[in-house]
C-alpha positions as CSV (number, residue, x, y, z in Angstrom):
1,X,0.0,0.0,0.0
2,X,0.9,3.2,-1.4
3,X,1.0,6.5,-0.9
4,X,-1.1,6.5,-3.9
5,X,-3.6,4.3,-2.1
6,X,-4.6,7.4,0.1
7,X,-7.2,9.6,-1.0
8,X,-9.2,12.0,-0.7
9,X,-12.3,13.1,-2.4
10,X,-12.3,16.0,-5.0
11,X,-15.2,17.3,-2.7
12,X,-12.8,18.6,-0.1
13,X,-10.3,20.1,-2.5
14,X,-13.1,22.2,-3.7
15,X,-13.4,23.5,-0.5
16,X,-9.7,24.9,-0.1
17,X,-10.5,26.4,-3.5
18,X,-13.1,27.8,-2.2
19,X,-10.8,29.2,1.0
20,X,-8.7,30.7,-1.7
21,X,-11.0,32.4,-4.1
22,X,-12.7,34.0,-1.0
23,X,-9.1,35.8,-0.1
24,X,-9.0,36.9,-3.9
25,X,-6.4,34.4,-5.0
26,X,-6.9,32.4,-8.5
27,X,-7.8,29.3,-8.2
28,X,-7.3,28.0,-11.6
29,X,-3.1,29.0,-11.5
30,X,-3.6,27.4,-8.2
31,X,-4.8,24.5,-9.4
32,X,-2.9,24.4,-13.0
33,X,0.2,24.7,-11.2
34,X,-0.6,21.4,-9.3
35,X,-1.5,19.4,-12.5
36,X,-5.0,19.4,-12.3
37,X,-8.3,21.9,-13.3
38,X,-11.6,22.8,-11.9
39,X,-13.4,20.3,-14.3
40,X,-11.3,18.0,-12.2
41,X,-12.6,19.0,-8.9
42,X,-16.3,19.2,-10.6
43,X,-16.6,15.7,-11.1
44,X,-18.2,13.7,-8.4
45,X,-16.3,10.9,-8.8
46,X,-12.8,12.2,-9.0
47,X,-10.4,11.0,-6.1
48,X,-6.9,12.9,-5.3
49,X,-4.1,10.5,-4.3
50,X,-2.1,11.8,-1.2
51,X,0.9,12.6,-3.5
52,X,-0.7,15.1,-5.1
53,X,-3.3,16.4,-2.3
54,X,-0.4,17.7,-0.5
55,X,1.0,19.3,-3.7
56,X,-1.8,21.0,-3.6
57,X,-2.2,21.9,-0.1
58,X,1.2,23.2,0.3
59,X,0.9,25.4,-2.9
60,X,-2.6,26.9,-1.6
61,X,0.0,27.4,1.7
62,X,2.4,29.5,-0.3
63,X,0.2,31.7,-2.1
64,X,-2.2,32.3,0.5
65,X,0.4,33.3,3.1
66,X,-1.9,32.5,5.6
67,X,-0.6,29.3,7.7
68,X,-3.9,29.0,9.5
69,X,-5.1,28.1,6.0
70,X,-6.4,24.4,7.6
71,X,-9.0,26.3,10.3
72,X,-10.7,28.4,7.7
73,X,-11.0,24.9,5.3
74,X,-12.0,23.1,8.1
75,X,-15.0,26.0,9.6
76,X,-16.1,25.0,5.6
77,X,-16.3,21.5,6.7
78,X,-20.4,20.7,7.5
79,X,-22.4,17.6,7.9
80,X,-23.9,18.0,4.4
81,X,-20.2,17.9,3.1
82,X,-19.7,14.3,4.6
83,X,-22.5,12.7,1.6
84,X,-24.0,9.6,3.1
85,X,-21.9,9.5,5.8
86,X,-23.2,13.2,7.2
87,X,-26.5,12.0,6.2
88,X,-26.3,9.8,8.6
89,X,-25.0,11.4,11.3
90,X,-27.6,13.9,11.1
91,X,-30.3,11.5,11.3
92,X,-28.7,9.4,13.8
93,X,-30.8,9.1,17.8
94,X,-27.6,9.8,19.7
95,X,-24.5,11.1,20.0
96,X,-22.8,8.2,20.3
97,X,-24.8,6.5,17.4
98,X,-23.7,9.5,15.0
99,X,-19.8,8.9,16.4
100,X,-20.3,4.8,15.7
101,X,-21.5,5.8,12.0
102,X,-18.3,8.1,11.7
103,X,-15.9,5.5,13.1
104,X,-17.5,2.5,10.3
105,X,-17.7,5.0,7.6
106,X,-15.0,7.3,7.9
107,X,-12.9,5.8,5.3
108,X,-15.5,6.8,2.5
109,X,-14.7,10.3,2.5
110,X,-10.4,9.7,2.6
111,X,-8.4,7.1,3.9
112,X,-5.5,8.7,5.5
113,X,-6.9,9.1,9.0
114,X,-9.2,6.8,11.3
115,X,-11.3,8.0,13.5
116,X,-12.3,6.7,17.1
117,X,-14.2,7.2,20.0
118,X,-13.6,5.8,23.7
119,X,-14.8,6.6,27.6
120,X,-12.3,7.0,30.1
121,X,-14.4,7.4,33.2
122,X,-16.6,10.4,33.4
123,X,-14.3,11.5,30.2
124,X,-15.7,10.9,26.3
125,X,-12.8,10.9,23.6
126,X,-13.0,11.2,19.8
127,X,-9.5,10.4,18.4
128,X,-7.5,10.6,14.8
129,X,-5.0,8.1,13.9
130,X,-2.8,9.2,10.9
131,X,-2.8,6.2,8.5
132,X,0.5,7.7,7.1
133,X,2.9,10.0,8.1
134,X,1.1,13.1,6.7
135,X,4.3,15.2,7.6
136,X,4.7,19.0,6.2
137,X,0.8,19.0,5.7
138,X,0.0,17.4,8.8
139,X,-0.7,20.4,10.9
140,X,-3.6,21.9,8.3
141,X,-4.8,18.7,7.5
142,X,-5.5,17.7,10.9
143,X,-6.9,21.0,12.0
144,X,-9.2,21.2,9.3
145,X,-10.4,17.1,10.1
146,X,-10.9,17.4,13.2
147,X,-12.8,20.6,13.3
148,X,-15.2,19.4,10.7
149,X,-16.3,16.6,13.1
150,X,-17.0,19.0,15.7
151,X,-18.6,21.1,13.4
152,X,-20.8,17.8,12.8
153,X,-21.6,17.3,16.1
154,X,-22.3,21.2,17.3
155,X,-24.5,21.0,14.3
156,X,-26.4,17.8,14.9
157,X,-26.6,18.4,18.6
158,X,-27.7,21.7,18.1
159,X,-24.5,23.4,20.4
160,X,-25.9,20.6,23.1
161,X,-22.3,18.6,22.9
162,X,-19.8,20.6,25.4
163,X,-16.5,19.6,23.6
164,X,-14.3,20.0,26.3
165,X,-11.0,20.3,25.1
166,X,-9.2,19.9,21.3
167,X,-5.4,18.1,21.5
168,X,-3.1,18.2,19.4
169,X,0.5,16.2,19.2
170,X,2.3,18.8,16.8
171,X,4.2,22.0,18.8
172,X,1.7,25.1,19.4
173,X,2.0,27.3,15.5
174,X,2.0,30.9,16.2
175,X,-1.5,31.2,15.8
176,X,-2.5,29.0,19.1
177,X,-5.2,32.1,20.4
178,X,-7.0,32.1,17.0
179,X,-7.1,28.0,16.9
180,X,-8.9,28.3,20.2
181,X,-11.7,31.2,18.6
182,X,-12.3,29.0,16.0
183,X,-12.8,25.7,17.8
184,X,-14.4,27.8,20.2
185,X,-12.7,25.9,23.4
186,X,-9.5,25.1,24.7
187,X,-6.9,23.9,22.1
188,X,-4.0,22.1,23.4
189,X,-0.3,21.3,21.9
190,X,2.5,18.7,22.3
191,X,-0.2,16.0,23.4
192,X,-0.3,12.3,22.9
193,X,-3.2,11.8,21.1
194,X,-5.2,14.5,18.3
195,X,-8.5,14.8,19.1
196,X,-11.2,16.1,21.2
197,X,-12.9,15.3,24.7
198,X,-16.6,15.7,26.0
199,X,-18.3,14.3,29.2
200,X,-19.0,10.9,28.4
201,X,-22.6,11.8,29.2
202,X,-22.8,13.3,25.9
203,X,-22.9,10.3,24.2
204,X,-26.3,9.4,25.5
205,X,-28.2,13.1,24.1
206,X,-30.7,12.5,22.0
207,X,-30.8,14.4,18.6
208,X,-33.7,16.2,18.1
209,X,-33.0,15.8,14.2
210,X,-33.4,11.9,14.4
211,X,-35.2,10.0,11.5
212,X,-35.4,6.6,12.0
213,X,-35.9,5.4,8.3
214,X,-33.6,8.0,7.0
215,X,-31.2,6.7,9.0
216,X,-31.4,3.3,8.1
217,X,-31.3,4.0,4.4
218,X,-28.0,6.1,4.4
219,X,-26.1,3.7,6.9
220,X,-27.1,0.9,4.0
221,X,-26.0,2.9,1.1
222,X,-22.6,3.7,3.5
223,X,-21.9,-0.2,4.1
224,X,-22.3,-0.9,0.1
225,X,-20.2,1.2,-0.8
226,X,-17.6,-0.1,1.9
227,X,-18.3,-3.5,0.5
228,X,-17.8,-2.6,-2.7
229,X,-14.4,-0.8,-1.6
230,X,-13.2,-3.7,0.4
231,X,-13.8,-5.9,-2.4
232,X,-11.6,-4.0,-4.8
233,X,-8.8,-3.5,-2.4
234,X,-5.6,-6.2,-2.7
235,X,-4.9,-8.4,0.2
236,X,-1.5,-6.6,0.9
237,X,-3.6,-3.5,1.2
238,X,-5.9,-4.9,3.3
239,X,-3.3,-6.2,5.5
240,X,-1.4,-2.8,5.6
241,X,-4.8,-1.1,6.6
242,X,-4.9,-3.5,9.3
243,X,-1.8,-3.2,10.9
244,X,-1.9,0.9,10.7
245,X,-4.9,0.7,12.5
246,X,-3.8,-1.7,15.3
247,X,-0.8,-0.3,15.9
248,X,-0.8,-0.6,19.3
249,X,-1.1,-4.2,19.2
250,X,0.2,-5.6,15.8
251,X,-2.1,-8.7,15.2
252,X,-0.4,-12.2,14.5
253,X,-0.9,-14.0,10.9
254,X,-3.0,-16.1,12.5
255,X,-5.6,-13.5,14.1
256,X,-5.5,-11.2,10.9
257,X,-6.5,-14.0,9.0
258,X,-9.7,-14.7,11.3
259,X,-10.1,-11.0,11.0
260,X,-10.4,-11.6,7.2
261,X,-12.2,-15.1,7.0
262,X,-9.5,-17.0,5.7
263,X,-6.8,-19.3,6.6
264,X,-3.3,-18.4,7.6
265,X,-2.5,-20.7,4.6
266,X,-4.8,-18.5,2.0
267,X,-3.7,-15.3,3.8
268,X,0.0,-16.3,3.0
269,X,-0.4,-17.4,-0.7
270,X,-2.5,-14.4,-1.6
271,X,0.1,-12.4,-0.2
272,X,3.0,-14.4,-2.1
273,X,0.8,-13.7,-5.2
274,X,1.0,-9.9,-4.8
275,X,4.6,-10.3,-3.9
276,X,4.9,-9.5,-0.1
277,X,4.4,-11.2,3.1
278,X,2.5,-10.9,6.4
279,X,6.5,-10.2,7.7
280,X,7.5,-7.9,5.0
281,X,3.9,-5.7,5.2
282,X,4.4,-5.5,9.2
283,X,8.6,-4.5,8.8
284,X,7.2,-1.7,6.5
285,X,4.6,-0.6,8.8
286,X,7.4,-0.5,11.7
287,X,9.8,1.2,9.2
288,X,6.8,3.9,8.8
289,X,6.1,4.2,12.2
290,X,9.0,4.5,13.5
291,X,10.2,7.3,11.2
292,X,7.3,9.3,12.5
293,X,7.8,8.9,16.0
294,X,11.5,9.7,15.7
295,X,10.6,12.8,13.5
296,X,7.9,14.1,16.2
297,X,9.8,13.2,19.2
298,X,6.4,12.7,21.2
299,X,8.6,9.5,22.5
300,X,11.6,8.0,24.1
301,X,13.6,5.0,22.4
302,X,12.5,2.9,24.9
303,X,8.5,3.3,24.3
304,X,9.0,3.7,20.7
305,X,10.7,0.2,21.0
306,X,7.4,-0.8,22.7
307,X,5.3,0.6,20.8
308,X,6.3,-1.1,17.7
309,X,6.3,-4.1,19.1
310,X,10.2,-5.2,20.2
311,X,10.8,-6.4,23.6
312,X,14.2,-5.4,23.1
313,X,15.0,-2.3,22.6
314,X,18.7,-3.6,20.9
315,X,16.4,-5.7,18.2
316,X,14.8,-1.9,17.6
317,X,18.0,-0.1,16.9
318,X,19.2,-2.8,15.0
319,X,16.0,-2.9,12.6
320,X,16.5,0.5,12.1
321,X,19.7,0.5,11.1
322,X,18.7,-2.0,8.7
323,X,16.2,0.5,7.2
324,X,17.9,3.7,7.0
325,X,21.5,2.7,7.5
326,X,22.0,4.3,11.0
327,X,21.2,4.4,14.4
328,X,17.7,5.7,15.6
329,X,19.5,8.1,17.9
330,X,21.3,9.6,14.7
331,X,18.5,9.6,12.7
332,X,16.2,11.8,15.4
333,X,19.2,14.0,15.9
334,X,19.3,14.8,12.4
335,X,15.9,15.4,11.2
336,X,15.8,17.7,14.3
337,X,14.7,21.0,13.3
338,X,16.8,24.2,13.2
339,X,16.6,26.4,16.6
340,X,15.6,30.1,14.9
């Protein structure tokens, strides 16, 4: 898997467009200078691989001079911009059923996050997972995702769901007081998780926009077209999927192979046909991983080690060598960025 396998719909491109024509930039240089045109970002059914989405996001970045660029795209970000799966959200009976149809369905609208939700106590939490290291365009992608689900749930709760808190993992960006205006709460930096909290109480307020049937019908189009997605989608890519999003737990052959009705046996030769293994797909996942903890330096060798899923932190430093020809230590001391 890719970085072409990570995309995003031409929906939300439109949107920074839209950001950009509003501060009286052109958007068709903008967009001819990325290799692409607005009869591009017209067509329903167009999809922009990562590659070239954060061509495009950076370039929107330059011109615009405005490096909050990813709160204004995301305060664009509605239910009724989320098709099916804002549908139904909006006509979900609770909170917490609206966040369940956002965690299945998430996927439909881009790929390179996952979305969660989880109680801790008396504490509610809605978290994003990067499925790839999203890097220089990390920061404005991320603010602009994860204020579009709170927009979702101000808007289908009526201003009824007190979002506690926003988090964020990346360093506070010199606009930190206008991040909290916008998402209207406090917004905090250099955390271990990106996300948001509520009281977990919120989960069980009823939506006075609730429709049953309507409901029922979008959720069904939602899993067909997840079907239909899963159904196209190689077995290494599958796999890779799979691993990103148990990170914190790498499953074995044998339980992703449960996890995808098969046999270890059929898991392994479809893999062997595609030219990888359940070994190679996880050593790349690691590789990945680990690059983006070193780079972020949320982490310490030792839990990174952990994290990835060595019980010894020499077998880490020694994979890691293998990968990128020197020591972890080396590597984090080099892509550390320039005091000024």
């Amino acid at each position: 898997m890719q970085d072409d396998d990570f995309t995003t719909p031409a929906e939300y491109v439109r949107l920074i467009g839209d950001q950009l024509r509003s501060m009286g930039l052109d958007v068709d240089a903008w967009l001819e200078r990325c290799g692409t045109s607005a009869l591009e970002l017209a067509d329903s059914h167009r999809v922009f691989a990562y590659p070239q989405l954060r061509r495009l996001i950076l370039e929107a970045l330059a011109i615009a001079r405005e490096p909050a660029l990813g709160l204004f795209v995301g305060e664009r970000l509605l239910a009724s911009t989320h098709g099916m799966v804002g549908a139904a959200a909006i006509n979900s009976n609770t909170v917490g059923q609206a966040l369940d149809i956002v965690e299945r369905f998430a996927r439909l609208r881009t790929s390179l996050i996952t979305i969660t939700h989880e109680v801790d106590g008396e504490e509610g939490r809605v978290l994003f997972t990067q499925m790839l290291p999203l890097g220089d365009v990390q920061r404005p992608l991320l603010e602009a995702i994860v204020l579009s689900i709170k927009n979702v749930l101000d808007e289908i709760t009526l201003g009824a769901c007190n979002v506690t808190d926003v988090r964020f993992t990346f360093p506070e960006p010199g606009y930190g007081s206008l991040a909290r205006d916008v998402f209207g709460c406090p917004v905090r930096y250099d955390q271990e998780w990106t996300g948001f909290s509520a009281p977990s109480s919120s989960l069980e307020l009823p939506l006075k926009l609730a429709d049953s049937a309507a409901f029922q019908e979008a959720a069904q189009i939602c899993q067909r077209e997840l079907d239909r997605i899963a159904s196209h989608a190689s077995t290494s890519a599958r796999v890779r999927r799979l691993l990103l999003e148990k990170q914190n737990g790498f499953p074995s052959l044998q339980v992703a192979a449960r996890l995808f009705h098969m046999t270890e046996r059929t898991l392994h030769r479809r893999l062997v046909a595609e030219g990888t293994s359940y070994r190679e797909l996880l050593e790349s996942v690691r590789h990945t991983l680990a690059v983006e903890h070193l780079k972020s330096g949320r982490f310490g060798m030792d839990e990174i080690a952990y994290r990835l899923g060595y019980t010894d932190l020499a077998n880490f430093r020694r994979a890691f060598k293998r990968w990128e020809g020197v020591p972890p230590s080396v590597y984090r001391e080099r892509e550390k960025p320039e005091a000024g």
